[in-house]
C-alpha positions in Angstrom: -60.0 -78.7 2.7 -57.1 -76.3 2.9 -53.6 -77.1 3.5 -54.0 -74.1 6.7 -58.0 -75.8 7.6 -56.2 -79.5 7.5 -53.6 -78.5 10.0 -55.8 -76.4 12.3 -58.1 -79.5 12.8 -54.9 -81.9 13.7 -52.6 -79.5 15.8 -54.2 -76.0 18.3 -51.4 -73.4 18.7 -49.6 -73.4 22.1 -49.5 -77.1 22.6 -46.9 -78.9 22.1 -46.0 -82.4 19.9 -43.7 -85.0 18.8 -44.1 -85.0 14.6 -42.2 -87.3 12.5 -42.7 -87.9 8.6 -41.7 -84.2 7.9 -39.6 -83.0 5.4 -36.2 -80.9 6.6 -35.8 -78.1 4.0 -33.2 -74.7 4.0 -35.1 -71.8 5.8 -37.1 -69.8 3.1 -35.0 -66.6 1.6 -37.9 -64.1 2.4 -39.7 -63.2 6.0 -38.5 -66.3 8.0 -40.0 -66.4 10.9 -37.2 -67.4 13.3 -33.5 -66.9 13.1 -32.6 -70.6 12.0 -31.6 -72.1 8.7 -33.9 -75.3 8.4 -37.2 -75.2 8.2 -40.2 -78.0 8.2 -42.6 -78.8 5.5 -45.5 -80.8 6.8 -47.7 -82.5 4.5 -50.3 -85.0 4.8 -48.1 -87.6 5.8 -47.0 -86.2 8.9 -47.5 -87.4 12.2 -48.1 -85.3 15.6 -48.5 -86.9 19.1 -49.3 -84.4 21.8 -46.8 -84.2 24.9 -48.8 -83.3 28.2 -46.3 -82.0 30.5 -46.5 -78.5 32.3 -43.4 -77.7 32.9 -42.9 -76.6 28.6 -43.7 -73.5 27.5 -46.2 -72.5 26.0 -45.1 -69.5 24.0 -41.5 -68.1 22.5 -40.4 -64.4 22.4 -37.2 -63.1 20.8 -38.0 -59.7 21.0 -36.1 -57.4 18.9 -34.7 -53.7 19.6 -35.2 -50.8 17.4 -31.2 -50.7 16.5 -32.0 -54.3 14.5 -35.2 -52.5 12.7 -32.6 -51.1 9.8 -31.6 -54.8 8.8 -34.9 -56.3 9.3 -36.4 -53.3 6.3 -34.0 -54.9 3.8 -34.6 -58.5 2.2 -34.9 -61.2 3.6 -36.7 -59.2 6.0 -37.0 -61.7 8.8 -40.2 -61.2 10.6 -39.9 -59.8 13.8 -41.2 -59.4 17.7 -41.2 -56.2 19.5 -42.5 -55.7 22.9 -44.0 -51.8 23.7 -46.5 -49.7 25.8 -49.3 -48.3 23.6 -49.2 -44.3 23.5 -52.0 -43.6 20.6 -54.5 -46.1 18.7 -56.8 -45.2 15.8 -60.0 -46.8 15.8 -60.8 -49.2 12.3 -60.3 -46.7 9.5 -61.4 -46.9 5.3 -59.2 -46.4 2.8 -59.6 -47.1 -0.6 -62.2 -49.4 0.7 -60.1 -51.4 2.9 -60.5 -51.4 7.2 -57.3 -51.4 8.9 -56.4 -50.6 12.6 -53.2 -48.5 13.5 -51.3 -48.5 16.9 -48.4 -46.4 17.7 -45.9 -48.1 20.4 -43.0 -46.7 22.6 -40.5 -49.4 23.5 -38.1 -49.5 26.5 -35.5 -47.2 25.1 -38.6 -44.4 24.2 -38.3 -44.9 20.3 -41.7 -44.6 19.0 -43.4 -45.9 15.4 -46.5 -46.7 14.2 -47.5 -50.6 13.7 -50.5 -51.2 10.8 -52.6 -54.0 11.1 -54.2 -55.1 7.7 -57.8 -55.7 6.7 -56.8 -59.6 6.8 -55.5 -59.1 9.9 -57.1 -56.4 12.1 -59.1 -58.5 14.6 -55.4 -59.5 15.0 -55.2 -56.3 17.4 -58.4 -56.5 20.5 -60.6 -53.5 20.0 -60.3 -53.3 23.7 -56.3 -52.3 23.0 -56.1 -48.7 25.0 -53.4 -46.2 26.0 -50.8 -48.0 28.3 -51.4 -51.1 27.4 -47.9 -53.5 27.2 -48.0 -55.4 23.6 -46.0 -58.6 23.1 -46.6 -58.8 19.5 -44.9 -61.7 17.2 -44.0 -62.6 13.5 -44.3 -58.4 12.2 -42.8 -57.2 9.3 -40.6 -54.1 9.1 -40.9 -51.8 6.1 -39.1 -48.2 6.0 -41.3 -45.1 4.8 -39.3 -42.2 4.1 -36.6 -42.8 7.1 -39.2 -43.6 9.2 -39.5 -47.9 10.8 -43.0 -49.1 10.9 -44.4 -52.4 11.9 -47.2 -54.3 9.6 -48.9 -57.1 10.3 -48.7 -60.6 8.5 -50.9 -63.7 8.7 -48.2 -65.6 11.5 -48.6 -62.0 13.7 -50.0 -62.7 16.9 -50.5 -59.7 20.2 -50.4 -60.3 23.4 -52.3 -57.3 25.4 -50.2 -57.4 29.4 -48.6 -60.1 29.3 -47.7 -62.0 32.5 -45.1 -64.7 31.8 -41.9 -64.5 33.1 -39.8 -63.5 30.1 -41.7 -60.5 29.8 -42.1 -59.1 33.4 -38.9 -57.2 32.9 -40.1 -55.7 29.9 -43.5 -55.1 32.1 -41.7 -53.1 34.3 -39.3 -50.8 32.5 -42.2 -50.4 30.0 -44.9 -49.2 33.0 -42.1 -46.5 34.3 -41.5 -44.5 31.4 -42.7 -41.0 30.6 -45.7 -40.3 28.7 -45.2 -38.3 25.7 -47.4 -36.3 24.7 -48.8 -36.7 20.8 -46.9 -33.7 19.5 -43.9 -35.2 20.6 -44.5 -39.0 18.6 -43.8 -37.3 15.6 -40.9 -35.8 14.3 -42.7 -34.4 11.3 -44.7 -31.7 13.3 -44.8 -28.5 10.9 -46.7 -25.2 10.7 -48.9 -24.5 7.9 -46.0 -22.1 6.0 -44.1 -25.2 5.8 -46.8 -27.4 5.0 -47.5 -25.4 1.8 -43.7 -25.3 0.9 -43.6 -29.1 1.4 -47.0 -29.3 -1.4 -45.1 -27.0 -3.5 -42.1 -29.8 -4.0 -41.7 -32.3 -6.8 -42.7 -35.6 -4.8 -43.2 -39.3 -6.4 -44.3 -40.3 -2.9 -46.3 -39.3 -0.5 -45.6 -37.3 2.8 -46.6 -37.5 6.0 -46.8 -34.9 8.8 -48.4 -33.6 11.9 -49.5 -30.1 12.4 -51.6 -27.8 15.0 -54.2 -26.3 13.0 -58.1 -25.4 12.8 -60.7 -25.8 10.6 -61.2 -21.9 9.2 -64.2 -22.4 6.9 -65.7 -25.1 4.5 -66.8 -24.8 1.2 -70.3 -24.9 0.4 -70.3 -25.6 -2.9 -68.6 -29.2 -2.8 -69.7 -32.6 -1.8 -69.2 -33.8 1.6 -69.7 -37.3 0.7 -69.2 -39.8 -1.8 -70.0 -44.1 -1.4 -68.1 -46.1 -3.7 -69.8 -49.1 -5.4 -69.0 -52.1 -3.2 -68.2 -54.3 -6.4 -64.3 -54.7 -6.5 -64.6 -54.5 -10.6 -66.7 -51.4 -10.0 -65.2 -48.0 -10.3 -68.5 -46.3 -10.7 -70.1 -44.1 -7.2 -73.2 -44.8 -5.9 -75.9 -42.5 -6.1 -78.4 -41.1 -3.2 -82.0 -42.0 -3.9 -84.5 -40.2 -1.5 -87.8 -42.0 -2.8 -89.9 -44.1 -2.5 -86.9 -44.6 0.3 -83.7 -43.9 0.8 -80.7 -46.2 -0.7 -77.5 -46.2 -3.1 -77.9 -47.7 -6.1 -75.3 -47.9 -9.2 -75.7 -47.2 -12.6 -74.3 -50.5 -13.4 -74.7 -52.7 -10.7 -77.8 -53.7 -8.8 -78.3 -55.3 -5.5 -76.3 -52.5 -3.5 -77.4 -54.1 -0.1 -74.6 -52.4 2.2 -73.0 -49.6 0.9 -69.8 -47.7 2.6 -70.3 -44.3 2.4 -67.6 -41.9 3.6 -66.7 -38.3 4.6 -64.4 -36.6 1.8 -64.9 -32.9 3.0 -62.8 -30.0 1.9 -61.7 -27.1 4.3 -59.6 -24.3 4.9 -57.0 -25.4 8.0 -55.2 -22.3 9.6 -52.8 -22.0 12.4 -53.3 -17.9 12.3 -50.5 -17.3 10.6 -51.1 -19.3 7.0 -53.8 -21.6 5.2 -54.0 -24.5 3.4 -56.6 -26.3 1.9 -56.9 -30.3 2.6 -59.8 -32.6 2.3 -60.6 -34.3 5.5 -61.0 -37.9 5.0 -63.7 -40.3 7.2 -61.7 -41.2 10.2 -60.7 -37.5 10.4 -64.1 -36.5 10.1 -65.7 -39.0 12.0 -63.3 -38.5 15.2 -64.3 -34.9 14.9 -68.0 -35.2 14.8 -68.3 -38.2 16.6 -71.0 -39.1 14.1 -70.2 -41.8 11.4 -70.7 -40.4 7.5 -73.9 -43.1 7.8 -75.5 -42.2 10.7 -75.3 -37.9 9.2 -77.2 -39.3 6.2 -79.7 -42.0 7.7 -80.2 -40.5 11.4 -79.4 -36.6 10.9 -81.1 -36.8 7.4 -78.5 -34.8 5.6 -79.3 -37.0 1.8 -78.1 -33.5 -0.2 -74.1 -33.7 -0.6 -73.5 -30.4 -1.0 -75.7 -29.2 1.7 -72.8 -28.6 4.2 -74.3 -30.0 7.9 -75.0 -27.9 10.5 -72.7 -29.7 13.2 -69.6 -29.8 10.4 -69.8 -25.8 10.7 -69.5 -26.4 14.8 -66.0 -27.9 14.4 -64.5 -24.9 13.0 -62.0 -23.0 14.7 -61.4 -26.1 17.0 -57.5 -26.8 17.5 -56.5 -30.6 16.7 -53.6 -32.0 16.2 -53.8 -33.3 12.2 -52.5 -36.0 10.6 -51.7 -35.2 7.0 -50.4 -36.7 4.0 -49.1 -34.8 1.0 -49.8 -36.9 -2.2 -47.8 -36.8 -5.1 -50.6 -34.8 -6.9 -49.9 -32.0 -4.3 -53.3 -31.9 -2.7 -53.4 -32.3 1.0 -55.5 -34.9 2.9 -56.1 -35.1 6.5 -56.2 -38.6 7.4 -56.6 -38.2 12.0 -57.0 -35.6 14.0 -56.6 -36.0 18.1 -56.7 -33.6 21.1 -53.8 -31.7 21.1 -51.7 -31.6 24.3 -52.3 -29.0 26.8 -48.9 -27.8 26.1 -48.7 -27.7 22.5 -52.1 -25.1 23.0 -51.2 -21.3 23.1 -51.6 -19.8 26.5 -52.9 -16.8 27.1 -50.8 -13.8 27.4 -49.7 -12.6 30.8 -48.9 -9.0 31.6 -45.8 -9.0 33.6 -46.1 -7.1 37.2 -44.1 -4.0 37.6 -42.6 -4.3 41.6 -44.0 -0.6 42.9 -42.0 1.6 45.1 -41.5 1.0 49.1 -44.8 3.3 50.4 -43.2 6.4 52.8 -43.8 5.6 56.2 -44.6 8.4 58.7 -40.9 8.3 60.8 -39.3 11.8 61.6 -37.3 13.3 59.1 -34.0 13.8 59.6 -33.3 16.8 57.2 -34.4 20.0 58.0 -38.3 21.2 56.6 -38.3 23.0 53.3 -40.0 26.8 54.0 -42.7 28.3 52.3 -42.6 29.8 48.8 -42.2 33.3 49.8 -40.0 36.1 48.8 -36.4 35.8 50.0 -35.9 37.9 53.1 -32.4 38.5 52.2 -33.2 39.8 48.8 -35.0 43.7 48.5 -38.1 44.3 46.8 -37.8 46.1 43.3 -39.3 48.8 44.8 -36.4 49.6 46.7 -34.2 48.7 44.3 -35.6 51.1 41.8 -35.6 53.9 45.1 -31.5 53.7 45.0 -31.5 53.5 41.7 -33.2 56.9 41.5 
């Protein structure tokens, strides 16, 4: 048995008991876990008697703000606990073969960032999580991606979804009265497509992240929309679409391919009407635009050929979306989320401005005396007699 199974059949977290036989040791150098400079090591030989008594917590918060992020980025990068209302979640996504779940929090001073929860840890985060809900989270760490503080989670993180204790009801309350923001605002990265391009066309050795308002233009019909890595971790090979006698994956080296992950790698044209860009649109992308998981288009919808573009792929085009992309150091462009842009981050239609008309004439009297009728002037002589006296 484990060192982490032993203990979780002796103590249950928020209990509380008297241990003895416990070794007193300097706090670790590297992501301790509170701000104090011994720590215990508990080994077989120590003891734990549970206290009964109400009146003792049950839980400890010492929530951090967002000005005590920078130090908490650089070693010994003391875990931390932040307390936020949720403005944006991603549902589970792939990448590289791993499932992670991403949440993007606004705290009581409106400073937003993104918090990642890791394979290891994603059921960490409740699936039922949804927009305005208050997080108490615990034990995160803080990393720094190009200027940017993030939160990741580590195997001590725990989340609280509305919490009610009394240490947090202040929190509750600031946190309930802020302003929404709208997605376009959470990211301070939001570029057009000329300055997407310019940003590809830079020397990078990392990768970079942005938000634009774009639409799908067209899709290529001559590249694969799929592709299923082989599930073997010492794999590197793809898996290969067999039709008959049914359908299934199988690997050139590797057999037994009993549940295979396929995903959506489909490249597109994104335009904003003034320039293009090709990107490749990645399975959570793809999936939130559809609505249809890369699986069910091949098993359900029957789509087994993967360069046979699908029908409802060519439906999405020329729908606006907010897009998450990341520029990778190979200067292609990949679309990692898309979500439903704002309604005032959409163009509006034009309006043609109303010209104020003139005052109608009303029928009242005149005051200036009628104009007479064209006619020759009385007081002037007709060229008749005019020529008469000239004669």
């Amino acid at each position: 048995m484990g060192e982490k199974a032993r203990l979780d059949s002796i103590i249950r977290i928020q209990s509380c008991y008297i241990v003895d036989k416990y070794i007193s040791l300097d706090q670790k150098t590297y992501n301790p876990a509170v701000p104090h400079k011994a720590c215990l090591k508990l080994g077989k030989r120590a003891t734990f008697v549970p206290v009964f008594n109400d009146q003792i917590p049950d839980h400890y918060y010492n929530f951090a703000t967002f000005d005590e992020l920078k130090d908490r980025a650089t070693p010994p990068k003391m875990l931390t606990d932040y307390i936020g209302r949720v403005e944006d979640t991603d549902n589970p996504t792939t990448r590289a073969g791993t499932r992670l779940k991403k949440v993007i929090i606004q705290d009581t001073r409106e400073n937003t960032f993104e918090m990642t929860f890791w394979p290891d840890q994603s059921s960490t985060l409740p699936d039922h999580v949804k927009k305005g809900d208050i997080l108490a989270i615990t034990s995160a760490a803080v990393t720094n991606f190009e200027g940017n503080y993030q939160l990741e989670s580590t195997p001590a993180t725990t989340v609280t979804v509305n919490p009610t204790t009394a240490d947090t009801a202040n929190y509750i309350t600031r946190l309930k009265n802020l302003p929404t923001k709208a997605l376009a605002q959470l990211d301070k990265n939001i570029v057009t497509i000329t300055q997407l391009n310019a940003e590809k066309n830079k020397d990078r050795k990392t990768r970079g992240r942005f938000t634009c308002l774009a639409k799908i233009k067209a899709i290529p019909d001559n590249r694969a929309w799929f592709y299923a890595p082989c599930p073997n971790p010492k794999c590197t090979k793809k898996l290969h679409l067999l039709t008959e006698p049914t359908t299934k994956f199988v690997c050139e080296d590797d057999d037994n391919i009993e549940q295979p992950k396929v995903m959506y790698c489909v490249n597109a044209i994104i335009t904003d009407d003034i320039q293009d860009a090709s990107v490749v649109f990645f399975d959570e992308a793809m999936t939130t635009l559809l609505n249809i998981t890369c699986e069910e288009m091949i098993t359900v919808h029957k789509y087994h050929d993967k360069r046979e573009i699908p029908d409802k792929m060519y439906s999405v085009i020329n729908t606006q979306k907010l897009m998450n992309v990341t520029i990778k150091p190979d200067r292609t462009i990949a679309v990692n989320s898309v979500a439903q842009p704002p309604i005032t981050a959409l163009p509006q239609p034009a309006t043609t401005p109303t010209t104020a008309l003139p005052p109608t004439a009303t029928s009242a009297p005149s005051l200036l005396p009628a104009t007479p009728a064209a006619k020759i002037n009385p007081a002037k002589r007709p060229y008749h007699q005019l020529k008469d006296k000239k004669a």
